[in-house]
C-alpha positions in Angstrom: 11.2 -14.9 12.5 12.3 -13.7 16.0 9.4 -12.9 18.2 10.5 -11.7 21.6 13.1 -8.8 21.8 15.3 -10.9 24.2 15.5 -13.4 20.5 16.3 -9.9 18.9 18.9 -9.2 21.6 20.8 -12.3 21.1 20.9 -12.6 17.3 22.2 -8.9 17.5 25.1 -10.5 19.5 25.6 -13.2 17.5 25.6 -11.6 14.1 27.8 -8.6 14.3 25.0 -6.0 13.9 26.2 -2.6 14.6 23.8 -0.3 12.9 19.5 -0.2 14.0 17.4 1.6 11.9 14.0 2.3 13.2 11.5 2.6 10.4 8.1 4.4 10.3 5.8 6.1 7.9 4.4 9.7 8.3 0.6 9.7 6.8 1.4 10.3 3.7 2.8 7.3 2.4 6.8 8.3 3.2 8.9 6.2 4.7 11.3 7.4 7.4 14.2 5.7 9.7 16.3 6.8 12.1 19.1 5.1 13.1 20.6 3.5 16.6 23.6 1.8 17.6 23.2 -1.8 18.0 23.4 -1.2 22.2 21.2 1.2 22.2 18.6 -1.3 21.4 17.4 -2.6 24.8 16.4 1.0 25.6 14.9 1.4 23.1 12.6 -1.8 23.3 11.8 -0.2 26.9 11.5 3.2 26.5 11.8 4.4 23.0 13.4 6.5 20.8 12.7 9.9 21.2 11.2 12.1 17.7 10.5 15.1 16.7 7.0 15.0 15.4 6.9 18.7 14.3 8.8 17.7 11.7 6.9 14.9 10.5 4.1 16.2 8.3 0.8 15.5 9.6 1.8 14.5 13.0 2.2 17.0 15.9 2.7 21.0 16.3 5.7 22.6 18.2 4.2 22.6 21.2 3.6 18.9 22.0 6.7 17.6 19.6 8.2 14.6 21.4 6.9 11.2 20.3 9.0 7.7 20.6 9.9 5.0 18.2 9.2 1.3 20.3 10.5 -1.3 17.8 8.0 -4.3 17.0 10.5 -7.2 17.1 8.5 -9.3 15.0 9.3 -6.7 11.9 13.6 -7.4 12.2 15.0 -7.9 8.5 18.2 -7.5 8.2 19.7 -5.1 5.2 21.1 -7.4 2.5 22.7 -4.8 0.9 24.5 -3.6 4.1 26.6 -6.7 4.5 29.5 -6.9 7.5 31.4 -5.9 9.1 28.8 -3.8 11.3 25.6 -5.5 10.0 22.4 -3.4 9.8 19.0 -4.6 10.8 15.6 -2.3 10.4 12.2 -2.8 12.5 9.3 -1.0 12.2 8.1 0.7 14.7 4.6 1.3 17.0 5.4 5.3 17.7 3.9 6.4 21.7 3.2 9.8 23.0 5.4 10.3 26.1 2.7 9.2 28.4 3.2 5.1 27.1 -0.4 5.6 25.0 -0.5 4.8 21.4 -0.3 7.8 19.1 -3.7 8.2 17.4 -2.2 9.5 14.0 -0.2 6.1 13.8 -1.1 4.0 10.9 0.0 0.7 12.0 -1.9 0.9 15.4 -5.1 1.8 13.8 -4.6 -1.0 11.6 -3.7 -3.4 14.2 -7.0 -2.3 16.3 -8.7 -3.1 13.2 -7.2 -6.1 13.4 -8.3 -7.1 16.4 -11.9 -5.6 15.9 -11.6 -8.8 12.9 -11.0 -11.4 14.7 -12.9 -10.2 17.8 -15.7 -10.9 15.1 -14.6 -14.3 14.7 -12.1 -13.5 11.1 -9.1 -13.6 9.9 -7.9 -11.1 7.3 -5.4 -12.3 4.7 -4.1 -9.6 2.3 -2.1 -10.5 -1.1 -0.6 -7.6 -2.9 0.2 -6.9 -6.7 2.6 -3.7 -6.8 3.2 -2.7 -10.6 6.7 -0.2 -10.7 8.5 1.7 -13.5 12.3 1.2 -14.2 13.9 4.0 -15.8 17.1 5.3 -17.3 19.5 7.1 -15.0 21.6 10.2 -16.7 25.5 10.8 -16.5 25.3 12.3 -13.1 22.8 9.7 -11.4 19.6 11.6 -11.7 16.6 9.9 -12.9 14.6 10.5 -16.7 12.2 10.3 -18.5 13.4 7.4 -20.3 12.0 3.9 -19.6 14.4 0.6 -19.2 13.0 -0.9 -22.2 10.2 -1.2 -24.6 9.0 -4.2 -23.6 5.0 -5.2 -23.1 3.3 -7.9 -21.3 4.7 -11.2 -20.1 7.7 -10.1 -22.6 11.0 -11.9 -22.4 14.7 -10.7 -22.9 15.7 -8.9 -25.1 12.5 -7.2 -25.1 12.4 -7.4 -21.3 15.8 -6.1 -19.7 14.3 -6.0 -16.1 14.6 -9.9 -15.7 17.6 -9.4 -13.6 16.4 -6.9 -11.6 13.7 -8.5 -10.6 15.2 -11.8 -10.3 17.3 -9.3 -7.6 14.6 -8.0 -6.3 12.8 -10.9 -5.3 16.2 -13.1 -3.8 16.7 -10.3 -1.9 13.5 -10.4 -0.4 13.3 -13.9 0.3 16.9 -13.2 2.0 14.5 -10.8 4.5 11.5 -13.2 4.9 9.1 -11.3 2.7 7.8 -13.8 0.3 7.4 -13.3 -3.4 5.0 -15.2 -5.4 5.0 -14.3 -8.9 6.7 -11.6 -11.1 7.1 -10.2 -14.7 6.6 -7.4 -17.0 3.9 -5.6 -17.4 2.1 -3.7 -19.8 4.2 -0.3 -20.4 7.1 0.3 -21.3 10.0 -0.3 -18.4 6.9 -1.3 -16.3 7.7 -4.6 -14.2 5.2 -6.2 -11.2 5.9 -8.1 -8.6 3.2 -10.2 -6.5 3.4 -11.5 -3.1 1.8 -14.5 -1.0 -1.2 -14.1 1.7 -0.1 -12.7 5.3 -2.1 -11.2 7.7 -2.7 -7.7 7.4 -0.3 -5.9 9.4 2.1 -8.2 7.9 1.2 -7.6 4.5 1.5 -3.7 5.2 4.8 -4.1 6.7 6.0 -5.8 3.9 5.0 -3.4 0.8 7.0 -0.6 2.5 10.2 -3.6 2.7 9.2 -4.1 -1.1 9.3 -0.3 -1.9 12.8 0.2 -0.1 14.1 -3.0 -1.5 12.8 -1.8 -5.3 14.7 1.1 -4.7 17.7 -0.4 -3.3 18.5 -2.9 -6.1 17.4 -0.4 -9.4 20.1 2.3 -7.8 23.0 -0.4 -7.2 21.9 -1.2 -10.9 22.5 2.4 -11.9 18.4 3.0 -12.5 15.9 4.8 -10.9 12.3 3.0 -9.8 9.5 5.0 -9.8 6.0 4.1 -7.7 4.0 7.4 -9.5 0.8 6.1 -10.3 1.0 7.5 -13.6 5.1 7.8 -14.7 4.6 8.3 -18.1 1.5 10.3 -20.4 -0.6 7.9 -22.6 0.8 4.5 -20.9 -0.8 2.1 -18.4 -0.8 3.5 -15.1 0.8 1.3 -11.8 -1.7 -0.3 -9.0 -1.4 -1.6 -6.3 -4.0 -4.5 -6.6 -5.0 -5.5 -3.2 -6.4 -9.6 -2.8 -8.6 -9.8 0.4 -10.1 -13.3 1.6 -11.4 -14.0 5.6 -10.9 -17.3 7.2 -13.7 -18.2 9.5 -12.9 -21.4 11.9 -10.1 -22.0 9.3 -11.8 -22.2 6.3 -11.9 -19.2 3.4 -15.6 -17.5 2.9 -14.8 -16.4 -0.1 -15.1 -20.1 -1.7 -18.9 -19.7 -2.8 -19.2 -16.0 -4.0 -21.6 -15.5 -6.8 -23.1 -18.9 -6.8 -25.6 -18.8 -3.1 -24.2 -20.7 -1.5 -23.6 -19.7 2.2 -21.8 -16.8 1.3 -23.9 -14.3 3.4 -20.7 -13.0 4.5 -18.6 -13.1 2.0 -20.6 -10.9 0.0 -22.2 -8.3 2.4 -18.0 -7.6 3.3 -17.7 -7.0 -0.7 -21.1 -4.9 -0.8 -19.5 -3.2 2.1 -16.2 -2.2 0.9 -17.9 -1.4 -2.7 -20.3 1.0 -0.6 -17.3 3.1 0.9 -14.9 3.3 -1.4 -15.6 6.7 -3.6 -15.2 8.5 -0.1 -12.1 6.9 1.4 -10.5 6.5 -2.4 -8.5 9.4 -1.0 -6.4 7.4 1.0 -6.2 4.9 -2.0 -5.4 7.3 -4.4 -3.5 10.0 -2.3 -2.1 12.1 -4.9 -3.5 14.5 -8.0 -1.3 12.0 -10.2 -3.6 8.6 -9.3 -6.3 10.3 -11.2 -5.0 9.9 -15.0 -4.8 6.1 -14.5 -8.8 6.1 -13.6 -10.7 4.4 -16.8 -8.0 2.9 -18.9 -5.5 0.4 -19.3 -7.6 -2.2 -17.0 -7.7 0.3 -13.7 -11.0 0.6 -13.0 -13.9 3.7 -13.6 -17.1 2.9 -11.8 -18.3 1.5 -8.7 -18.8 -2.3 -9.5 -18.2 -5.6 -8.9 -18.1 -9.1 -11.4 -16.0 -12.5 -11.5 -12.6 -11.9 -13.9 -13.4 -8.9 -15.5 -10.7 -6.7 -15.3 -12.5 -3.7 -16.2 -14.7 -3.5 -12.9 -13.4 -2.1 -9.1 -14.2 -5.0 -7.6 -13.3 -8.4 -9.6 -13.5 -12.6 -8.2 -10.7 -14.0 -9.8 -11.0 -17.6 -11.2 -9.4 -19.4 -8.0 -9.6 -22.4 -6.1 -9.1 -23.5 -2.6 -7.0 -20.9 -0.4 -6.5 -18.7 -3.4 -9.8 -17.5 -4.0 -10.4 -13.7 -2.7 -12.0 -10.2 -3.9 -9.3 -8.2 -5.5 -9.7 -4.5 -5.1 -7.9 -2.8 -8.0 -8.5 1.0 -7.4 -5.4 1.7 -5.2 -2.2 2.8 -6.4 1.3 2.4 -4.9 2.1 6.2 -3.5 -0.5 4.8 -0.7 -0.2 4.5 3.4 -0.4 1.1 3.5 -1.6 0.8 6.9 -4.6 3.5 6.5 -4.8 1.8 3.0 -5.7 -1.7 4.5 -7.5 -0.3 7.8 -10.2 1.4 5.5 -10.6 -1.2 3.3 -11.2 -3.6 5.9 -12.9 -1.6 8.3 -15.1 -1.0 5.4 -15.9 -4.8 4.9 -16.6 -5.5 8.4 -19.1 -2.9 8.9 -21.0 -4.6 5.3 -21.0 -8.1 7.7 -22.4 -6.1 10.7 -25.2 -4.0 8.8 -25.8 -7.7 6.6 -25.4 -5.6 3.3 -26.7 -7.4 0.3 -24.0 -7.6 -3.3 -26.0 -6.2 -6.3 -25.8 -8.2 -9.0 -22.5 -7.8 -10.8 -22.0 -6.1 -14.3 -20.7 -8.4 -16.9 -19.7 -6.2 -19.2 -16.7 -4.5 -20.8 -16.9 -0.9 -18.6 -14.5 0.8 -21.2 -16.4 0.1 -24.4 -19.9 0.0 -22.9 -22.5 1.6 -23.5 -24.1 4.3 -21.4 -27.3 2.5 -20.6 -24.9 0.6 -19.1 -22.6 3.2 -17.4 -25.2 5.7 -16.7 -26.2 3.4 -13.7 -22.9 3.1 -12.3 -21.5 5.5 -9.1 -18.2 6.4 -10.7 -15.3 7.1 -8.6 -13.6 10.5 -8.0 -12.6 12.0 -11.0 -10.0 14.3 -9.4 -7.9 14.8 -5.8 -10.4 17.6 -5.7 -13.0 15.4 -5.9 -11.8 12.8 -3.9 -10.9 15.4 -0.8 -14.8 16.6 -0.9 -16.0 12.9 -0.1 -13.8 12.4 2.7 -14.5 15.1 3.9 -18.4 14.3 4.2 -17.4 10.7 5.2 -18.4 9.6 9.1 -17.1 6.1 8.1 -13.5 8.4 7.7 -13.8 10.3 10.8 -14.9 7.8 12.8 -11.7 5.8 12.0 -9.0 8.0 11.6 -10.3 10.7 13.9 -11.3 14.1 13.1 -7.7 15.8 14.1 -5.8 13.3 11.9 -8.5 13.4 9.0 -8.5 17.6 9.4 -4.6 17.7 8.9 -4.6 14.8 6.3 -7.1 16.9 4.0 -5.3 20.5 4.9 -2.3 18.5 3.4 -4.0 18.0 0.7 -6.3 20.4 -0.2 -3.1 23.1 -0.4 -2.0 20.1 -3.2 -4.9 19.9 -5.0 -4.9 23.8 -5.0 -0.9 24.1 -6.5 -2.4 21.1 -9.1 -5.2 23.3 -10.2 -2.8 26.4 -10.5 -0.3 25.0 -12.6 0.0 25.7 -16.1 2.1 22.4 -16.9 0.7 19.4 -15.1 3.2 16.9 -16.7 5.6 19.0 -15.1 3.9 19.4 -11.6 3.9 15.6 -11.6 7.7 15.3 -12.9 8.5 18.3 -9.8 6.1 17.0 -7.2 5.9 13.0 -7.2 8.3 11.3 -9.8 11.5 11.3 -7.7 9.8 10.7 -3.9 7.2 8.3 -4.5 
C-alpha cells in the first residue's frame, strides 16, 4: 500500500504507468472516472482535477459547476486487466469546491467525518461485506439477457455451478489489487454467485465494494457474460444483498464478544438498538431503487424491524462467531447502494444508540416468514415500497442532519420523479429490465 503521493510518484516511474483514472461516485450509487496522463499526476495531487458537476446528477447547478478530483493515494490499484505497455492505475478521489473546502454532497468525506466522530468516541469501525451478483448469458452481438449462467443452487459444484472460474477470476484479480477476498460460492438462484470479503475499516471497506463491482464487471465481459448487481434480476428468485458485518474495537478488543448474554455489552447493544431504531427511515439509502422492494420478505432478506442470534429471517442477526469474527450483520441493504452514505448512516446510526444509551429489546426467536401474526403484528416492518421509503426520509432529522438538507432535497427529487415513472408503468418487469438491469 503506498501512502504518501511522493510513494505514488515514484512507483508511477518505476512501473511504466501511462494512463490515471480518477474514480468517484455521484450519489446514486454510479461509479465515474476520468482519466489523466501519468504526468499529469503531481498536479493533480496539488490542485485537482477540474469537473463538471452540472453533469453529475445530484451534485451542482450550471451556475456554480466547477468541482475538483484530489486523488487519495492510499486508494492506488492498478488495473490488472490493462497490463503494459502504458500501465493504468485508478484512485479514488476526495472531490473540493474551488475554494480547497470539502464538497458537502461527497460521500466519502461524510463517511470519513463519521469516521473520525468514531474514534473521537474512543472506536474503531470494522465493516465486512457479503455482495451476492447475477451472471448471465450474453446474446450474438454482446448484449446482456434474461438468461442466467446456470441453474445451479446453493453451495453447488461444477457442472451445476459454471461460475467457479469466474469467480476464482474474480477473486485473484482482486488479491492482484490488495482487496482481500475471504470466502466465495454460489448462491441460491439460478446464475447467482457471492463473494465475501475480510474486515477493514470503513472507508476502506467502501472503497473496496465499488473495486469489487468494477472488477465483477471486468472479468464476466472478458468472459463474454454480463453481471448484474439489480437487487432483484429475475421474478420469483432470491433477491441479491449486500449483507453488511459491523463489530467496534474499543482499546483493541471487539465489543461485540458478549451480546445477548449481559455481560458488559452496554455498548455493544445500545449501537445495535440504535441502528435497529433508524433504519425504516434511512432504508432509502440502503435500498435506493423501486427494484430493492421485491426482495423484502423472502428468500432469507429480511421483513420487520428485529434483531436475534443466527436467524436469518430477522434485519438484524449475531452470527455464531468467535474471537475477532463476531459482529451484528445488517442484511437489509442491497448492492445498487452508495456505499459511502450506505456505511455513514448505518454507523452514524449506531453511535448515536451509544450516546443516547439505548436499551436492545429482547430479540425474536422465531421463523418471521412462517410466523404467526401475534407474532408479526408487533413488529415495525420496513418500507414496503421506494414510495414508502422516500416518505420516511423525508420526515427523518437523523437524515438531514447528516447528509444535509440541500443534498437530502435533490437526493429525494431524484427519486421521487422514479418512484413516480414506477407507479405509472404498466409493465414493471420491464421498467426494471429498461431502468436498472444493464447500469447497476
Amino acid at each position: 500500500m503506498h501512502s504518501t503521493a511522493n510513494e505514488v510518484l515514484e512507483f508511477i516511474k518505476e512501473n511504466d504507468v501511462k494512463f490515471v483514472r480518477l474514480g468517484f461516485c455521484d450519489p446514486f450509487g454510479l461509479q465515474k472516472n476520468i482519466s489523466i496522463m501519468a504526468d499529469e499526476l503531481p498536479s493533480a495531487f496539488t490542485n485537482g482535477v477540474s469537473i463538471d458537476a452540472h453533469a453529475i446528477l445530484g451534485f451542482r447547478d450550471v451556475t456554480h459547476s466547477d468541482l475538483f478530483l484530489f486523488p487519495d493515494p492510499t486508494t492506488m490499484t492498478v488495473l490488472p486487466w490493462r497490463p503494459g505497455p502504458g500501465r493504468v492505475v485508478r484512485f479514488y478521489c476526495n472531490i473540493k469546491n474551488p475554494d480547497g473546502s470539502a464538497f458537502s454532497h461527497d460521500g466519502r468525506t461524510i463517511l470519513a467525518n463519521v469516521v473520525k466522530r468514531a474514534e473521537q468516541m474512543g472506536y474503531v469501525c470494522k465493516i465486512g461485506a457479503e455482495c451476492e451478483f447475477y451472471l448471465f448469458k450474453t446474446g450474438e452481438n454482446g448484449e446482456p439477457t434474461a438468461i442466467p449462467l446456470d441453474r445451479g443452487g446453493y453451495l453447488d459444484i461444477s457442472p451445476l455451478d459454471k461460475g467457479e472460474d469466474i469467480r476464482r477470476e474474480i477473486c485473484l484479480t482482486l488479491e492482484e489489487m490488495g482487496v482481500k477476498p475471504e470466502s466465495s460460492h454460489h448462491e441460491q438462484g439460478p446464475g447467482q454467485n457471492e463473494i465475501d470479503f475480510k474486515f477493514d475499516d470503513a472507508l476502506v471497506c467502501a472503497d473496496n465494494f465499488l473495486i469489487f463491482k468494477s472488477v465483477v464487471k471486468a472479468i464476466a465481459a472478458r468472459n463474454g457474460l454480463f453481471a448484474s448487481f439489480m437487487p432483484k434480476p429475475i421474478p420469483h428468485a432470491p433477491g441479491s444483498g449486500l449483507h453488511v458485518n459491523l463489530s467496534l474495537i474499543q482499546n483493541g478488543s471487539n465489543i461485540f464478544n458478549n451480546v445477548g448474554t449481559g455481560k458488559d455489552t452496554a455498548a455493544a447493544e445500545s449501537f445495535i438498538a440504535g441502528i435497529l431504531s433508524r433504519t425504516p427511515e434511512m432504508t432509502l439509502f440502503l435500498n435506493p431503487l423501486a427494484n430493492s422492494y421485491e426482495r423484502f420478505g423472502e428468500f432469507e432478506a429480511p421483513k420487520y424491524v428485529s434483531w436475534s442470534h443466527q436467524n436469518r429471517s430477522q434485519l438484524v442477526r449475531i452470527p455464531a462467531a468467535s474471537g475477532d469474527k463476531v459482529r451484528m450483520e445488517l442484511r437489509s441493504p442491497d448492492p445498487s447502494v452508495n456505499p459511502y452514505l450506505a456505511f455513514a448512516l448505518i454507523l452514524t446510526a449506531g453511535l448515536d444508540g451509544i450516546e443516547n444509551n439505548l436499551s436492545l429489546q429482547p430479540p425474536v426467536d422465531a421463523d418471521l416468514y412462517t410466523a404467526d401474526e401475534s407474532v408479526t403484528g408487533k413488529l415495525l416492518p420496513l418500507p414496503g415500497s421506494l414510495a414508502q421509503a422516500i416518505r420516511l426520509a423525508r420526515g427523518s432529522e437523523f437524515v438531514k442532519s447528516l447528509l444535509g438538507e440541500e443534498l437530502l432535497s435533490k437526493y429525494l427529487a431524484v427519486k421521487e420523479a422514479e418512484a413516480a415513472a414506477f407507479d405509472a408503468a404498466e409493465d414493471k418487469i420491464e421498467f426494471y429490465r429498461e431502468r436498472y438491469f444493464e447500469v447497476i
